[in-house]
C-alpha positions in Angstrom: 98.1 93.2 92.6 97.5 96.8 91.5 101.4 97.0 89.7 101.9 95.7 86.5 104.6 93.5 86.2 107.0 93.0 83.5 110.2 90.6 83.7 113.0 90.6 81.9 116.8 89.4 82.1 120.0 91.3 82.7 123.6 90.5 80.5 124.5 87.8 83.5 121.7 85.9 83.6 119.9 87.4 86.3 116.7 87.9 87.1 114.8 91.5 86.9 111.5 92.5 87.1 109.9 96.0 86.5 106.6 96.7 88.6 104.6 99.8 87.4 102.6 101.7 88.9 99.1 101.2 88.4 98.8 104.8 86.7 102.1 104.6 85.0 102.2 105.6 81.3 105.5 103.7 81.1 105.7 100.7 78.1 105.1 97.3 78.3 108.9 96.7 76.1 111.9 97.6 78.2 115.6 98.1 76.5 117.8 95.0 76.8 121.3 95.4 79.3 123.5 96.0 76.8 126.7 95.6 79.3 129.5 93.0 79.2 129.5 91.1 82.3 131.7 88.9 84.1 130.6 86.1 84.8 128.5 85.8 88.8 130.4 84.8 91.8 130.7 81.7 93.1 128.2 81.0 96.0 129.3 82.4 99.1 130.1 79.4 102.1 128.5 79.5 105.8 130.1 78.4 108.8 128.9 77.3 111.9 129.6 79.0 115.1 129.3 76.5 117.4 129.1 78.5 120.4 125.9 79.6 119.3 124.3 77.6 116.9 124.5 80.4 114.1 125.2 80.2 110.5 127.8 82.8 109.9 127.9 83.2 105.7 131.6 84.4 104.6 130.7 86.4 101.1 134.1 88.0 100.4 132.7 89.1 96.6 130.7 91.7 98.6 134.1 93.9 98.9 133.9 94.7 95.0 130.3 96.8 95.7 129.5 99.7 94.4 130.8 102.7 97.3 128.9 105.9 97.5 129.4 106.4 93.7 128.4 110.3 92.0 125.0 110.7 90.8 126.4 110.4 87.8 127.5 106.4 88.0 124.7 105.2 90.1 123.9 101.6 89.5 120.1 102.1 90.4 119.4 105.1 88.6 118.3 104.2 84.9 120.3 103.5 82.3 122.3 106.5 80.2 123.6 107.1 77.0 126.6 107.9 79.0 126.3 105.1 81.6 124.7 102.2 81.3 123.5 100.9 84.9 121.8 97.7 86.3 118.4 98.7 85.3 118.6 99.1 81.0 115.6 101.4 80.8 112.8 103.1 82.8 110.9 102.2 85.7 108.4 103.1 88.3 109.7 100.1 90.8 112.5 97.5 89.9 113.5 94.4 91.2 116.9 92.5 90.6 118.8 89.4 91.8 122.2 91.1 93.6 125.9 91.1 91.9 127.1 90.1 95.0 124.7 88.0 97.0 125.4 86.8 100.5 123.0 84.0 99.9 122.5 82.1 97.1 122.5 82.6 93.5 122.5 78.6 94.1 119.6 77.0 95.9 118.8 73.5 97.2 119.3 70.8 94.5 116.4 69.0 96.9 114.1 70.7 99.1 115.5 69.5 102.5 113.4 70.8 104.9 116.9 69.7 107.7 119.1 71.7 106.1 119.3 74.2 108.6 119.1 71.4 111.5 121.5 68.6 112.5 122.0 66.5 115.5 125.4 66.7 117.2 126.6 69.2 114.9 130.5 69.5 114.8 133.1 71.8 114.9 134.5 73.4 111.3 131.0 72.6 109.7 130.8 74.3 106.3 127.6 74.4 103.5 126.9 76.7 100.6 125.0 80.1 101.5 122.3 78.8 99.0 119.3 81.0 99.3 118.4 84.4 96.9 119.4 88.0 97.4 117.4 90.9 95.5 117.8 94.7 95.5 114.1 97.0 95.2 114.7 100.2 94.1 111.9 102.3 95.0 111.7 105.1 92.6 113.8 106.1 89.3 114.6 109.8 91.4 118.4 109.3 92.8 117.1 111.6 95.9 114.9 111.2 98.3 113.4 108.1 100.1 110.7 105.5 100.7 109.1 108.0 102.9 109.0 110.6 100.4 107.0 108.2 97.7 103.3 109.0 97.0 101.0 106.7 98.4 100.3 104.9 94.6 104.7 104.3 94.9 104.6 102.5 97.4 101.6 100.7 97.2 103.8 99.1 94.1 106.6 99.1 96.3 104.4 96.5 98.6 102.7 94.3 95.6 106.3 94.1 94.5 107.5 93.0 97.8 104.1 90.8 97.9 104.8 88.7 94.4 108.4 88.3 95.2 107.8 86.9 98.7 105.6 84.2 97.0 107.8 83.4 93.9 110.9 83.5 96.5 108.8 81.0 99.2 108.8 78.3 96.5 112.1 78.0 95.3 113.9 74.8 97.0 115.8 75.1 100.2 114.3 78.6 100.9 113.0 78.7 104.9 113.1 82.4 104.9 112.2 85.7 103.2 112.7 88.8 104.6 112.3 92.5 102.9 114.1 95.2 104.4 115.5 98.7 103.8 118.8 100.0 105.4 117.9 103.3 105.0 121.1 106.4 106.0 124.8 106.3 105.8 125.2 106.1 109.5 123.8 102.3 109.0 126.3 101.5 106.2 123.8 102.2 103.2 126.7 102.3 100.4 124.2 103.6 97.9 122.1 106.6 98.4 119.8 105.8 95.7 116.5 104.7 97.8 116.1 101.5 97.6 116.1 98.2 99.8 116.7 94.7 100.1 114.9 90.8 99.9 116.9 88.3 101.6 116.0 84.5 101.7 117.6 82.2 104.1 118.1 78.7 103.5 117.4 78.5 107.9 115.0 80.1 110.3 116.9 83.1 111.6 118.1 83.3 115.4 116.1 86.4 115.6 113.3 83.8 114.3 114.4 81.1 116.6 114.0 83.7 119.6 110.2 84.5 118.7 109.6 80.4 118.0 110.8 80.0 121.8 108.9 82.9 123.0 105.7 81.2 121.5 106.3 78.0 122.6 106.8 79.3 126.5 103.5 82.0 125.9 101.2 80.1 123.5 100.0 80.2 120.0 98.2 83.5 121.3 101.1 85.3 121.6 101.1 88.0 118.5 97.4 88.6 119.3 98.2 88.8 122.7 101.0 91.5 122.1 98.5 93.3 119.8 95.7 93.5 122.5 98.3 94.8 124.9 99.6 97.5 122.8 95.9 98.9 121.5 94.8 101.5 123.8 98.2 102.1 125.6 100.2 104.9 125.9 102.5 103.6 122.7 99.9 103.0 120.1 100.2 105.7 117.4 97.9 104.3 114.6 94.8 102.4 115.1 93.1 101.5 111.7 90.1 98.9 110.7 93.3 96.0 110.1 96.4 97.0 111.3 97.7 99.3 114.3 101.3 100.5 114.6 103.0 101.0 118.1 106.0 101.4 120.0 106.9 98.0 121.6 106.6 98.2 125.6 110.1 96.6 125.8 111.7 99.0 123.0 114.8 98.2 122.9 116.2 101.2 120.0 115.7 105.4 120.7 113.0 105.0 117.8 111.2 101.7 117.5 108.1 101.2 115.8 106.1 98.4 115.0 103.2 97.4 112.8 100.6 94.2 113.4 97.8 93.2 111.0 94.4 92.6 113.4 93.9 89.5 111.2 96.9 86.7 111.5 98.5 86.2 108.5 101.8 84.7 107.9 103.2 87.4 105.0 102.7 89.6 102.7 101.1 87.2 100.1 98.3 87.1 102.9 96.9 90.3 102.8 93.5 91.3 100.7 93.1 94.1 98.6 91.6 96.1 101.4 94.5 95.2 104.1 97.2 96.5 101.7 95.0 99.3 100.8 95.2 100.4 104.6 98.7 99.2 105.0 99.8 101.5 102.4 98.5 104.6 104.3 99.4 103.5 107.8 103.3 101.8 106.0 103.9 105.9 104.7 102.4 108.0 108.0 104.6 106.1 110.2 107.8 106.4 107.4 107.3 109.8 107.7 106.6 110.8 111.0 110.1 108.7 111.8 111.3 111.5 109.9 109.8 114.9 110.5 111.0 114.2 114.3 114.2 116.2 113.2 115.2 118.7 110.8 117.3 115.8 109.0 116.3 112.4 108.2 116.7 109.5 110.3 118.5 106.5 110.1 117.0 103.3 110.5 116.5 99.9 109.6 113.1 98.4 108.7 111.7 95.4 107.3 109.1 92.9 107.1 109.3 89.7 109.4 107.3 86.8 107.5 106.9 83.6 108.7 109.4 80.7 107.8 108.2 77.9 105.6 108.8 75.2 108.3 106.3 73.0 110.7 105.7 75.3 113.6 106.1 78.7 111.0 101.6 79.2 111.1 102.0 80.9 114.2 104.3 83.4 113.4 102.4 87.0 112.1 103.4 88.9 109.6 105.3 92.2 111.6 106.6 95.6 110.7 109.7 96.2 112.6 111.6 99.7 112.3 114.4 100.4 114.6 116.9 103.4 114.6 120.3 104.2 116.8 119.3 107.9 116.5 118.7 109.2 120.1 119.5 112.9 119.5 119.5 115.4 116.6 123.4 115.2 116.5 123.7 111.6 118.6 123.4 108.0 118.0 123.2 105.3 120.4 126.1 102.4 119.8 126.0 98.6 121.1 128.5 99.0 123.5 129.7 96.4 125.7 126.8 94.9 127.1 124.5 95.1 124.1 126.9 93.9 121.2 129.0 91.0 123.5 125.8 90.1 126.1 122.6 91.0 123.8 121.6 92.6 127.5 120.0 96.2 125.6 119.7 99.2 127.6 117.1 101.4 126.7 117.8 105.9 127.0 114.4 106.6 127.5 110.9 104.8 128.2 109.5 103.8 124.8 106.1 105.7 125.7 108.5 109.1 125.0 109.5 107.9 122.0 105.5 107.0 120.9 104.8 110.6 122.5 107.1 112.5 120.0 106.2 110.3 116.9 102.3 111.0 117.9 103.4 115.1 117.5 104.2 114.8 114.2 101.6 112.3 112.9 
């Protein structure tokens, strides 16, 4: 890991962590939060729809978020003499358990690897959303985005995401993390402040579950497979010595981009010095070509899709997915009937458009 890493602990309890970049002049001593908090919510309860198998997590202290807050009262910038903020002093990159999680603060009080599965499974099932929720925030700046970070940003950004995936992995009950960044108001960022997200599950996701079936009807091949397909077509945009980024054949978004490491590896924690090196240039060109396809900047939703800590979870590959609604400088595309109550997408254009217009602006 380039960043340096410094951890502290906010007036609740929680957990933060400053990562600095490798350059940074910033000091090794941080303030203290000098706030008086309430006490954390309880954990959140999950239900189970059984129609479909899915844990459904009901988190109704979420509704007491911040909302699009002034510049002025931004919880991510740093803290003021005038307003003091979730992060007490400076930062290059920090890291902080969420106010409001969805999942957790709780976790496992024994590592059940069965949590997540049960035979005959009945109606009104309830258990705790144990499990961890963190916020990143990218850069100190209230404006601008990950896209518009300097290559050494977000090359913390990724040894951030990197040490918290691994600390995250091992706490008890935890089948799941996944790093992401809602990134526009049109997805329903409430903060403009760039930042993003870590989410850990206490299950394997049903977008998880989908791939796991996919594998098991294809082989253990399968991400390779996908990665030979792509090289070489008409939707490859990047090409590097470790990883290439692509639009998926079957796209299912206006703007869909994903990135594979050539070597399988399961998450972040995998990847050498070199691979992270490469990622970071190949993680920023594709960030912002995304946005320089129009004058304004796009909406999407990207993260990092790791594999679950489960028997079976070595042949999943780590995976860049970015997907945005945006199909038009002044349109979006919505889940209408048959995407949001079937799951049966309809795509606006062939994704080898889409690849062509992203591999104008790279």
């Amino acid at each position: 890991m380039t960043a340096k890493k410094t951890s502290a602990k906010l007036a609740d309890g929680r957990d933060l962590f400053y990562f600095d970049d490798a350059d940074s002049q910033l000091p090794a001593d941080r303030k203290a939060d000098a706030r008086n908090l309430d006490a954390r919510p309880a954990v959140a309860e999950m239900r189970l729809d059984a129609l479909s198998g899915d844990w459904i997590s009901v988190a109704a202290s979420r509704h007491g978020r911040a909302f699009l807050p002034p510049a002025s009262e931004c919880p991510l910038c740093p803290s003021t003499d005038t307003f003091l903020s979730e992060v007490p002093d400076r930062f290059d990159v920090a890291v902080f358990e969420n106010k409001n999680p969805s999942f957790g603060p709780d976790l496992a009080e024994v590592d059940d690897k069965n949590y997540w599965v049960e035979p005959n499974l009945p109606l009104g099932l309830t258990k705790p959303s144990i499990g961890r929720c963190e916020v990143v925030v990218f850069s100190p700046e209230h404006e601008g985005s990950l896209a518009s970070q300097s290559e050494t940003r977000i090359r913390t950004i990724l040894d951030a995401l990197a040490d918290r995936t691994d600390a995250i992995m091992r706490m008890p009950g935890v089948r799941t993390v996944f790093p992401f960044e809602n990134r526009g108001q049109e997805i329903g960022v409430t903060l403009h402040h760039p930042h993003g997200q870590i989410y850990a599950y206490p299950y394997v996701t049903p977008t998880q579950e989908k791939v796991f079936a996919s594998i098991s009807r294809h082989g253990k091949s399968l991400f390779q497979d996908i990665l030979d397909f792509e090289q070489g077509s008409e939707r490859e945009l990047i090409r590097g010595e470790h990883f290439t980024a692509f639009v998926p054949f079957a796209a299912r978004w206006p703007i869909e981009v994903s990135i594979l490491p050539h070597r399988h590896v399961q998450n972040l924690t995998d990847l050498s010095g070199d691979e992270l090196a490469e990622l970071t240039s190949v993680y920023s060109r594709v960030l912002r070509a995304v946005d320089a396809i129009y004058e304004t900047p796009t909406p999407y939703v990207a993260g990092w899709h790791q594999a679950p800590n489960f028997d079976g979870g070595e042949n999943f590959r780590l995976q860049f997915k970015l997907t945005s609604p945006r199909r038009a400088a002044d349109k979006l595309k919505f889940l209408a009937g048959s995407e949001s109550a079937m799951g049966a997408f309809i795509a606006d254009f062939p994704p080898e458009t889409t690849a062509a217009r992203l591999r104008e602006v790279l």
